[in-house]
C-alpha positions as CSV (number, residue, x, y, z in Angstrom):
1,X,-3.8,-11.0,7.6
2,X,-5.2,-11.6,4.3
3,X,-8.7,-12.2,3.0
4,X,-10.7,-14.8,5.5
5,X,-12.6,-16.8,2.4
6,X,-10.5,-19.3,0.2
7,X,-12.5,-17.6,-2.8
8,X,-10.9,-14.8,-2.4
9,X,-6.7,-14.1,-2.4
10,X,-4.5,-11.3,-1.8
11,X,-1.0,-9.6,-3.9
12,X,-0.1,-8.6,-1.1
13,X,3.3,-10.9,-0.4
14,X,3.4,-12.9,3.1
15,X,6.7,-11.2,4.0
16,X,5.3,-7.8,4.4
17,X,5.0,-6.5,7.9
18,X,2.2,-3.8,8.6
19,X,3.6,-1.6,11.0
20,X,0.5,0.4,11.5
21,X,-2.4,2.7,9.8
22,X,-3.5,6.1,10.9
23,X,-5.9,8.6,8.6
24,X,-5.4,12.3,9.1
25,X,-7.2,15.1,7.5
26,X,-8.4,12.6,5.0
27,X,-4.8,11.1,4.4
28,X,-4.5,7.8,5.2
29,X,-0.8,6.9,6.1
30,X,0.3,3.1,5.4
31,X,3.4,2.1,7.4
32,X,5.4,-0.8,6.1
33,X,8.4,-2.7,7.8
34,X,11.6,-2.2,5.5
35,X,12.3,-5.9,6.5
36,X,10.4,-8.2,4.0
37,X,9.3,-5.4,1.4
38,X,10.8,-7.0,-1.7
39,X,9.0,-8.3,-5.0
40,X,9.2,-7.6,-8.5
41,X,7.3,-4.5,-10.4
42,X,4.5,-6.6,-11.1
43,X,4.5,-7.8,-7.5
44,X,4.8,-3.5,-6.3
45,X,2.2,-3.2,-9.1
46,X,-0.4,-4.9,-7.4
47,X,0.2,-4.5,-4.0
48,X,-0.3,-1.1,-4.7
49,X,-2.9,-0.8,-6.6
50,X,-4.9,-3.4,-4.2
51,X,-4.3,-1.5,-1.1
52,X,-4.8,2.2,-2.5
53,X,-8.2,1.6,-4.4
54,X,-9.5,-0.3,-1.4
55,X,-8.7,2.5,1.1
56,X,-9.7,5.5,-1.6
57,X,-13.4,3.8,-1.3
58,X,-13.6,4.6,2.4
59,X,-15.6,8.4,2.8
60,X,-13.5,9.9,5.3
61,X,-9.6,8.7,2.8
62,X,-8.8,11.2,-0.1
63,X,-5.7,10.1,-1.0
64,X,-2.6,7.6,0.4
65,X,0.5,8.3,1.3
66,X,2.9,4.9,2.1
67,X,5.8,5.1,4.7
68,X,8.6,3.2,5.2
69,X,9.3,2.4,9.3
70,X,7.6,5.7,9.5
71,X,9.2,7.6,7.0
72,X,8.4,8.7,3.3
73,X,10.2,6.5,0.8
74,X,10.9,6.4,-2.9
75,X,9.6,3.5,-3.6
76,X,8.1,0.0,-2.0
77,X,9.9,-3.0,-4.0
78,X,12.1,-0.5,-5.8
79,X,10.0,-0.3,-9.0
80,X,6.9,2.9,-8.3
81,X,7.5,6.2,-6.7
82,X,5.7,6.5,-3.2
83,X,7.0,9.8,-2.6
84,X,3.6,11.6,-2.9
85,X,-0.1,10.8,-1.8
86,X,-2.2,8.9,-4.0
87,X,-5.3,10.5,-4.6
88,X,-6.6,8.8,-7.7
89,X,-7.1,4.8,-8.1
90,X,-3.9,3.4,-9.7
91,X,-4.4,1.1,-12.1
92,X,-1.8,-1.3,-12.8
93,X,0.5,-1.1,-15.7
């Protein structure tokens, strides 16, 4: 949905459909819609970094691991590997 106070704004782009969350054993899966996943590197860059150093501040998430309509992907926008878990912040580039 997005942040609830006009102060604040998100990189995340408007097209993106959440499919769903789930944390297991301290991985935290993020599943994206294939439909509407498209931006830039700089656009993949943030969205990335935003939604992995968010969730690695939670206690019970050690590392990230995105899917694509439920399954592992290379990459989001076609710019950052995805393959593997994140388990450090990313910064972006």
């Amino acid at each position: 949905k997005g942040p609830e106070s006009d102060e604040l704004n998100t990189s995340i782009p408007a097209t993106v459909s959440l499919l769903g969350v789930e944390t297991a054993d301290g991985t935290c899966f993020v599943n994206f819609s294939q439909e509407g996943l498209y931006g830039g590197s700089l656009q993949e860059d943030f969205t990335i970094a935003q939604i992995v150093n968010s969730l690695l501040e939670l206690d019970n998430v050690d590392r990230v691991q995105f899917l694509i309509d439920g399954e592992k992907a290379e990459s989001l926008m076609g710019h950052f590997s995805i393959n593997e878990p994140f388990e450090e912040p990313f910064y972006t580039k």
